[in-house]
TISESE-519095 format. One line per 3 residues: number of its first residue (from 1); their letters; for each residue x, y, z of C-alpha. Coordinates in steps of 0.25 Angstrom, whole numbers, plus 5000, padded with zeros to 4 digits. Example, Ala and Ser with C-alpha at 12.3 -4.5 7.8 and 13.67 -1.06 7.14 Angstrom:
1 = as = 5049/4982/5031 ~ 5055/4996/5029
This chain:
1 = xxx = 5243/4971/4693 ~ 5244/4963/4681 ~ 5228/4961/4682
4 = xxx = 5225/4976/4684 ~ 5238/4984/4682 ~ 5238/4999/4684
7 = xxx = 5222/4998/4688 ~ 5225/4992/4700 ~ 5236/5005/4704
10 = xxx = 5225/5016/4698 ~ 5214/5023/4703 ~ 5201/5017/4703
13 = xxx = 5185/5018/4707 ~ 5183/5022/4719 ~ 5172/5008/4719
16 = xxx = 5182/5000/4717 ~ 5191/4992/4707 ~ 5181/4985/4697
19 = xxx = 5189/4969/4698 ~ 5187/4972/4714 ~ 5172/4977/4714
22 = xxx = 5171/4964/4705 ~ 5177/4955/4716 ~ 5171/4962/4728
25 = xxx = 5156/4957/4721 ~ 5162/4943/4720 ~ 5165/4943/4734
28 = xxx = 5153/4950/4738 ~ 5144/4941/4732 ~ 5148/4930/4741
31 = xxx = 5142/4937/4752 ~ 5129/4940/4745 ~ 5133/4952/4741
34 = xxx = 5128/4955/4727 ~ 5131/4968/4722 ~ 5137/4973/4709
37 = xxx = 5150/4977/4709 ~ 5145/4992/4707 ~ 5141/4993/4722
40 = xxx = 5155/4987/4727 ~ 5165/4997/4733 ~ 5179/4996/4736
43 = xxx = 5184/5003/4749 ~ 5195/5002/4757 ~ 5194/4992/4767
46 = xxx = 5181/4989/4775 ~ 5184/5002/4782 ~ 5185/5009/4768
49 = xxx = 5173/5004/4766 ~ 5165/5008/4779 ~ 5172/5021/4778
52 = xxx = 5165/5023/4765 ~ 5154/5021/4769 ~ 5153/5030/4781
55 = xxx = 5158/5042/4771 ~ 5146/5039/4763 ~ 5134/5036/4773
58 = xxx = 5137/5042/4787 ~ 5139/5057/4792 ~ 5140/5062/4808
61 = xxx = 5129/5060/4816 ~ 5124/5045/4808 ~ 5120/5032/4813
64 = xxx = 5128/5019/4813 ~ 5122/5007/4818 ~ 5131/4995/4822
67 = xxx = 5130/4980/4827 ~ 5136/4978/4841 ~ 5146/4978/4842
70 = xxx = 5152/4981/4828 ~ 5166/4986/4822 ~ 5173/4995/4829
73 = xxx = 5181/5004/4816 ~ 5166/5004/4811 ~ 5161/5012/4823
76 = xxx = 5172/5020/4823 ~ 5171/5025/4809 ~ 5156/5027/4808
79 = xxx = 5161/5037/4821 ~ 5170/5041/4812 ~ 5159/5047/4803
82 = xxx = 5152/5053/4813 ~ 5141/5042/4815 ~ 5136/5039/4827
85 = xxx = 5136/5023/4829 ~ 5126/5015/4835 ~ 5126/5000/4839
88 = xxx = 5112/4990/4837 ~ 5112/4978/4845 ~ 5116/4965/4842
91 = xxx = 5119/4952/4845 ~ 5126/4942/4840 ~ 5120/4941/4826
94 = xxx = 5122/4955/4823 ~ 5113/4970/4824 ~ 5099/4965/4830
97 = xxx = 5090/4970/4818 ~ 5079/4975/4828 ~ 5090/4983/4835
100 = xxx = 5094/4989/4821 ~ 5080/4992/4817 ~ 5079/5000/4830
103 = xxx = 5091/5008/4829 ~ 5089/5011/4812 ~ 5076/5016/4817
106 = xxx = 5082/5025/4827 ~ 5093/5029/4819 ~ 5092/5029/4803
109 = xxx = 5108/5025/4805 ~ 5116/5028/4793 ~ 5124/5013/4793
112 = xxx = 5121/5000/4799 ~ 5134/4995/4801 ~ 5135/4978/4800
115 = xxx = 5146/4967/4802 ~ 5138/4957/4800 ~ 5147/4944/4796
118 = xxx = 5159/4942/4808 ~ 5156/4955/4813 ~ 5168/4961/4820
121 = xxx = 5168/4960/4831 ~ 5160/4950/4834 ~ 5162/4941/4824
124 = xxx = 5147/4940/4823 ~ 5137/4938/4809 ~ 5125/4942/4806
127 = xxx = 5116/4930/4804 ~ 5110/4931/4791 ~ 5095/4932/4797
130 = xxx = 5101/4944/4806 ~ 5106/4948/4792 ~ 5093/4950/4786
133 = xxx = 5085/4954/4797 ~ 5096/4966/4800 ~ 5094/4969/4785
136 = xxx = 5080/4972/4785 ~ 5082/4982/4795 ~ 5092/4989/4786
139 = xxx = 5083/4988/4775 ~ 5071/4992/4781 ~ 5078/5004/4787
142 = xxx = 5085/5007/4776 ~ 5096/5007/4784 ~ 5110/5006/4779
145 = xxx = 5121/4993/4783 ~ 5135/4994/4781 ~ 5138/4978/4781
148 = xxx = 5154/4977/4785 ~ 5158/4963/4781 ~ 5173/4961/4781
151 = xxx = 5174/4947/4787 ~ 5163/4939/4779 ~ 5173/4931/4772
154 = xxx = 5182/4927/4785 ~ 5170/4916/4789 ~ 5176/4904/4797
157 = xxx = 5160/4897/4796 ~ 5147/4897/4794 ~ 5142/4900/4781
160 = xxx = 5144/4916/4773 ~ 5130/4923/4775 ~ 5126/4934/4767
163 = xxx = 5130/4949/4770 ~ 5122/4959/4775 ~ 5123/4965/4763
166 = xxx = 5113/4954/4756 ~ 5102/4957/4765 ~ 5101/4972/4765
169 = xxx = 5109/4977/4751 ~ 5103/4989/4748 ~ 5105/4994/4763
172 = xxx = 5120/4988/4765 ~ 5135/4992/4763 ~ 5143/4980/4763
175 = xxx = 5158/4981/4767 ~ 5168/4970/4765 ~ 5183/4971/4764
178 = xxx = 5195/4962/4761 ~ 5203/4965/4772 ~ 5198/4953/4781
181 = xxx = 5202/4942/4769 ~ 5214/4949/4761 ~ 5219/4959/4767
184 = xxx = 5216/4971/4776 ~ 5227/4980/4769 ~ 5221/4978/4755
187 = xxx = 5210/4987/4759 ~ 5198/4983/4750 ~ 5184/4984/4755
190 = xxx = 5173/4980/4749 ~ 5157/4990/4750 ~ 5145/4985/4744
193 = xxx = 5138/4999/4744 ~ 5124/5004/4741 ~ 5125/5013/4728
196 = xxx = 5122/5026/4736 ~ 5133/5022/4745 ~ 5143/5018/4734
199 = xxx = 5141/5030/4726 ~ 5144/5039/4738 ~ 5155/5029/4743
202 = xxx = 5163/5029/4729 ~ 5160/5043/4730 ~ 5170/5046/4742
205 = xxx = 5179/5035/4741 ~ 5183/5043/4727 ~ 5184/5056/4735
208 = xxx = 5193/5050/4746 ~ 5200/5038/4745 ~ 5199/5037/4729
211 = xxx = 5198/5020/4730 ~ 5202/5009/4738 ~ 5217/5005/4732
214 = xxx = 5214/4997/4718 ~ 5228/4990/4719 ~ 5220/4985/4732
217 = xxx = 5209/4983/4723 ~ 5215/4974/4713 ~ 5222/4965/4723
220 = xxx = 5210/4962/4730 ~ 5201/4959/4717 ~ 5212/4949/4712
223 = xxx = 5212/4942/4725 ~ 5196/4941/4727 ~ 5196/4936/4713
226 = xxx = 5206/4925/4716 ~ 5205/4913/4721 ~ 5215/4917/4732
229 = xxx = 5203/4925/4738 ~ 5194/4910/4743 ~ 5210/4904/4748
232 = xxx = 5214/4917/4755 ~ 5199/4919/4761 ~ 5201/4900/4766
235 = xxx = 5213/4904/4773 ~ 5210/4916/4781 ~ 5197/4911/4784
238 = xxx = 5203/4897/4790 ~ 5214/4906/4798 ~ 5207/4914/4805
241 = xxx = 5194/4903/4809 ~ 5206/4894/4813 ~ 5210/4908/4823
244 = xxx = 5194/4912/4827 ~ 5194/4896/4831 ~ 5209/4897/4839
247 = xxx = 5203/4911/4844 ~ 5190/4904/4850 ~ 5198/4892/4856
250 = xxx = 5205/4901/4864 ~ 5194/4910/4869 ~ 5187/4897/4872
253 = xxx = 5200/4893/4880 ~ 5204/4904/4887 ~ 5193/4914/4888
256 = xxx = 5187/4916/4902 ~ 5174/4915/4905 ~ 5163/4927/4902
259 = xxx = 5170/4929/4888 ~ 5160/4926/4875 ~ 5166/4926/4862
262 = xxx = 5161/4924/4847 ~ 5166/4913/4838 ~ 5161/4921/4825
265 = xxx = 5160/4912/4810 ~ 5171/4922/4804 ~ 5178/4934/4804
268 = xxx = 5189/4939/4814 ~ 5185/4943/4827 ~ 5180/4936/4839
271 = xxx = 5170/4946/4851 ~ 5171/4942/4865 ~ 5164/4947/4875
274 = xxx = 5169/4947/4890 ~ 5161/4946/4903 ~ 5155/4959/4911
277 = xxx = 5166/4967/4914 ~ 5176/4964/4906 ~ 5184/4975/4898
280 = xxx = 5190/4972/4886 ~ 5196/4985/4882 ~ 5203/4985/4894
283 = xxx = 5207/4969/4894 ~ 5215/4973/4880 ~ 5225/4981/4886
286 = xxx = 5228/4969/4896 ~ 5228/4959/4881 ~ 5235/4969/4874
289 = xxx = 5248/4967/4884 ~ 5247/4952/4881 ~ 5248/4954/4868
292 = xxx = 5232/4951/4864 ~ 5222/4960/4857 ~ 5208/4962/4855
295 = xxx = 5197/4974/4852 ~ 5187/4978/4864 ~ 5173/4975/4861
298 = xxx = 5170/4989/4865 ~ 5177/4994/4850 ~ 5167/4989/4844
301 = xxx = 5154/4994/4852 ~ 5148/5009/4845 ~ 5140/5011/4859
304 = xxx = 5143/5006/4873 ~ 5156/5000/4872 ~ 5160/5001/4887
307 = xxx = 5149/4990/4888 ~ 5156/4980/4880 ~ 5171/4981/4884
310 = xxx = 5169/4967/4889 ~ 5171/4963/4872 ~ 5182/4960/4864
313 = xxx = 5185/4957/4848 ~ 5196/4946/4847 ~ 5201/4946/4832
316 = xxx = 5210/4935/4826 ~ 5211/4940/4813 ~ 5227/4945/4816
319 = xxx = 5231/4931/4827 ~ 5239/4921/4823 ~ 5233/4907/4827
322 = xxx = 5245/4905/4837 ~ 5241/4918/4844 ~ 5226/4916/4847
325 = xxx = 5226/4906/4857 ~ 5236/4913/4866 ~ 5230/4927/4862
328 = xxx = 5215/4924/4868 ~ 5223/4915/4881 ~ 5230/4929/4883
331 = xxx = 5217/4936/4881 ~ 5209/4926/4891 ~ 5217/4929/4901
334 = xxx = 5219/4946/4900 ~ 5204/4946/4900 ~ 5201/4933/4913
337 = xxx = 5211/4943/4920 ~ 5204/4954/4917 ~ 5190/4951/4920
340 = xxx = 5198/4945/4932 ~ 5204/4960/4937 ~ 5189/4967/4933
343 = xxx = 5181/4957/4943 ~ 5192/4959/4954 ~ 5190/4973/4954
């Protein structure tokens, strides 16, 4: 307040507050992301964000195309816009850019829809090869990739690669946030958009929600301008690989045979996958009455999700180091009695 005063409790562009754009380039820059601060745009949240771009680019009867599997609250809000959403094979480096190629021939999709770094849920990255070669297919279809990047900064190893974005710019809507680093109630989600886009984004966002809060605004340029920003960023970062280390521990100690898991380079999830004939939607109800919790891999499938119930995402992001190791002992053994009920049947 003594900064800003009454402009940080006013009205402002529906862009953004100008000492934020400002910010959100530094930032940006550090993951190859060169724009001016004129093709910024502040939403609120990530999800303000896709949301914003769905009002812009999609109507009923489009074409989504996904990796596999991919976010779940994605595929429900592209639904939401009446898209019809279609999943490209992959494998463990992301969208198999033959398979993409195929499908944008097929379907002149309106949106490409990418987690490319730690994907949730897999916790996967796109190599940088994979990056490049998925980018030319973009290109040369002329095809347009909404990158969703909300966990580059929580890296535990391995060296930061560039985004998507760097490869394909003119065919790319990047989407960041500050909800994994400061904090999800600040609301503040960061869209590198094409001008078209922009124009028609800033266009709505005026005619609906005016602007994301500029008290929010404010606090959050002060704080990536400070050097509180690099300390805050060391500590959750060492918190949470010191949990994904406990949390693979423990699956390696008590996990039953059959089961597979990821041990991703950053961000919050870890995606295991059970043998044949294990259910984990119905395994949950059975962890949820010892007190244990997890999302069924069949949430995040857009197609054929009653041929992968045998998934499961594991987030530590909300655990307390003391619980993990008796939180996946508990959940060993709801799934071994499980598998153990289903082959006795």
């Amino acid at each position: 307040m003594t900064k800003y005063g009454n402009r940080a409790l006013q009205y402002g562009m529906p862009q953004g507050f100008g000492p934020l754009l400002e910010q959100a380039a530094h930032l940006l820059s550090e993951r190859w992301i060169r724009c001016p601060a004129d093709n910024i745009h502040i939403a609120t949240g990530r999800s303000g964000a896709l949301h914003n771009v769905c009002r812009a680019v999609l109507g009923a009867g489009d074409v989504v195309l996904v990796e596999t599997p991919t976010h779940g609250p994605a595929l429900e809000m592209f639904q939401s816009y009446g898209a019809t959403v279609t999943s490209v094979e992959s494998d463990e480096a992301g969208l198999l850019p033959e398979a993409l190629d195929e499908a944008l021939a097929r379907t002149s999709a309106a949106l490409v829809y990418l987690l490319p770094t730690f994907q949730n849920p897999t916790g996967r990255t796109m190599p940088t090869t994979r990056r490049a070669e998925v980018a030319e297919v973009i290109v040369r279809r002329n095809a347009l990739a909404v990158e969703d990047d909300v966990y580059a900064d929580l890296r535990y190893r391995g060296r930061p690669i560039p985004a998507f974005w760097a490869f394909a710019p003119n065919n790319t809507v990047y989407i960041t946030s500050l909800s994994k680093t400061l904090a999800p109630a600040i609301r503040i989600g960061i869209a590198v958009l094409p001008p078209d886009v922009l124009s028609t984004v800033s266009a709505l966002e005026h005619g609906i929600g005016m602007q994301t809060s500029t008290l929010c605004q404010a606090i959050a340029a002060e704080f990536l301008a400070s050097p509180f920003m690099a300390e805050h960023l060391q500590t959750i970062t060492e918190a949470y690989s010191a949990k994904l280390q406990l949390l693979c521990t423990a699956l390696d100690k008590y996990f039953p045979g059959g089961f597979r898991w990821t041990e991703p380079d950053g961000g919050l999830f870890v995606w295991v996958d059970g043998p044949p004939g294990f259910d984990a939607d119905a395994a949950l109800d059975r962890a949820l009455l010892r007190d244990v919790a997890f999302r069924p891999g069949s949430a995040f499938y857009a197609d054929d999700a009653l041929l992968h119930r045998n998934t499961m995402r594991l987030s530590f992001a909300g655990v307390r180091s003391e619980q993990v190791l008796p939180g996946i002992d508990a959940l060993a053994a709801v799934c071994e009695n499980y598998r153990e009920s289903r082959e006795g049947e």
